[in-house]
KOLZA-89216 format. One record per residue (C-alpha): x, y, z; residue in three letters. Coordinates in steps of 0.5 Angstrom, whole numbers, plus 500, padded with zeros to 3 digits. Layout:
REM KOLZA-89216
XYZALA...
This chain:
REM KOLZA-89216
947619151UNK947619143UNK941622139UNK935617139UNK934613133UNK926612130UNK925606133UNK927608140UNK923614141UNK918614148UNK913619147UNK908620152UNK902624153UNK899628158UNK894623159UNK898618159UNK904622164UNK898623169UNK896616169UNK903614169UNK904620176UNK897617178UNK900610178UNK907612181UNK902615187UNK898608188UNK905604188UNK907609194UNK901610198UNK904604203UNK910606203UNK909613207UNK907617211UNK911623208UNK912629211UNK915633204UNK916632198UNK922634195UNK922634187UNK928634182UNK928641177UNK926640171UNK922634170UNK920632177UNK916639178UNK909635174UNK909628177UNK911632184UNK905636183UNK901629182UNK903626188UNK903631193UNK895631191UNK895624191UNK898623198UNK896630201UNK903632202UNK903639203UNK911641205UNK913641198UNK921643195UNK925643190UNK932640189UNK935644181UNK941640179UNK942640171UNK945635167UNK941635160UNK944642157UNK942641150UNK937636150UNK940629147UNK947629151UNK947629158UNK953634160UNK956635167UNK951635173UNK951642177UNK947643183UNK943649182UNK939649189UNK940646195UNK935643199UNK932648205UNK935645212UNK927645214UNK925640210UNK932636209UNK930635217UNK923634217UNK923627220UNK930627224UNK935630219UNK938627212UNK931626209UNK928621213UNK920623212UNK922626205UNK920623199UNK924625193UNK920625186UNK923626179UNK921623172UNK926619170UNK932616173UNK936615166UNK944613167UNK943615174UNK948620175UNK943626178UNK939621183UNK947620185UNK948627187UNK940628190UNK942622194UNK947625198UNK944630200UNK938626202UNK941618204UNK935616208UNK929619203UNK925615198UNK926615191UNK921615186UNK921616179UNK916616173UNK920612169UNK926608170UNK933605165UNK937600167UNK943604169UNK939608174UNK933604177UNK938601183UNK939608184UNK931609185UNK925605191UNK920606188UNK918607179UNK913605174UNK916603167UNK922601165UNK925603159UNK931600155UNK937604156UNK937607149UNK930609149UNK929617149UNK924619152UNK919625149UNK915627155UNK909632153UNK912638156UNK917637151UNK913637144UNK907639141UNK901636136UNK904633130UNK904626125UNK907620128UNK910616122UNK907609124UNK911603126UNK912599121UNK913603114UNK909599110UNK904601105UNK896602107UNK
């Protein structure tokens, strides 16, 4: 992905990345039950943590693939860690009764290599980009495909120039 344009910048706040986590547990609630949670390293750790809370999951693992090596570009996807056996069979083998939670599904290419390791899980993110959703069941906002996303783990405190550039 190319390196994001001003008027095609997403910054989310902590506040709003909870409510937006809160939101995804709302959307799955109905959808369980789930026996564990496997959530994708990096950005999934914050939501997992939120809908675990949410939906009283106790059984928590990661999953560490890595895609975005410089921020901006997204490389080669390397799977880091596997899922431990014990969870990737909690409910009969595959992921059956696992829920996946990331942050985002961007292009997609992440959630595919997830998804063969857990085929009968379910799928969350946060937010989602048109070359991805198909790839996700469950989701809260979709942004366009060249929106970069600032999430608050990723940024500080700082003026934001205001949208349109005009005088006071």
């Amino acid at each position: 992905m190319a390196a994001p344009t001003p008027d095609k910048i997403f910054p989310v706040s902590w506040d709003q990345f909870h409510r937006d986590a809160r939101a995804l547990a709302w959307r799955l609630n109905g959808s369980g039950p789930f026996r564990a949670i496997v959530c994708v390293t990096r950005g999934g750790l914050v939501p997992a943590a939120i809908v675990a809370r949410e939906l009283n999951v106790r059984l928590i693992e990661t999953v560490c693939v890595a895609s975005y090596h410089d921020y901006q570009n997204q490389g080669s996807l390397q799977v880091l860690k596997g899922v431990a056996d014990n969870v990737a069979n909690v409910g009969g083998g595959a992921g059956q009764g696992v829920l996946i939670v990331d942050d985002l599904v961007d292009t997609g290419s992440t959630a595919k290599v997830v998804r063969e390791l857990l085929p009968k899980a379910h799928f969350a993110t946060v937010y989602a980009k048109p070359q991805g959703r198909p790839l996700v069941d469950t989701f809260v906002t979709e942004v366009s495909q060249d929106t970069w996303i600032y999430f608050p783990w990723d940024t500080g405190l700082a003026f934001q120039p205001p949208i349109h550039g005009g005088g006071d």
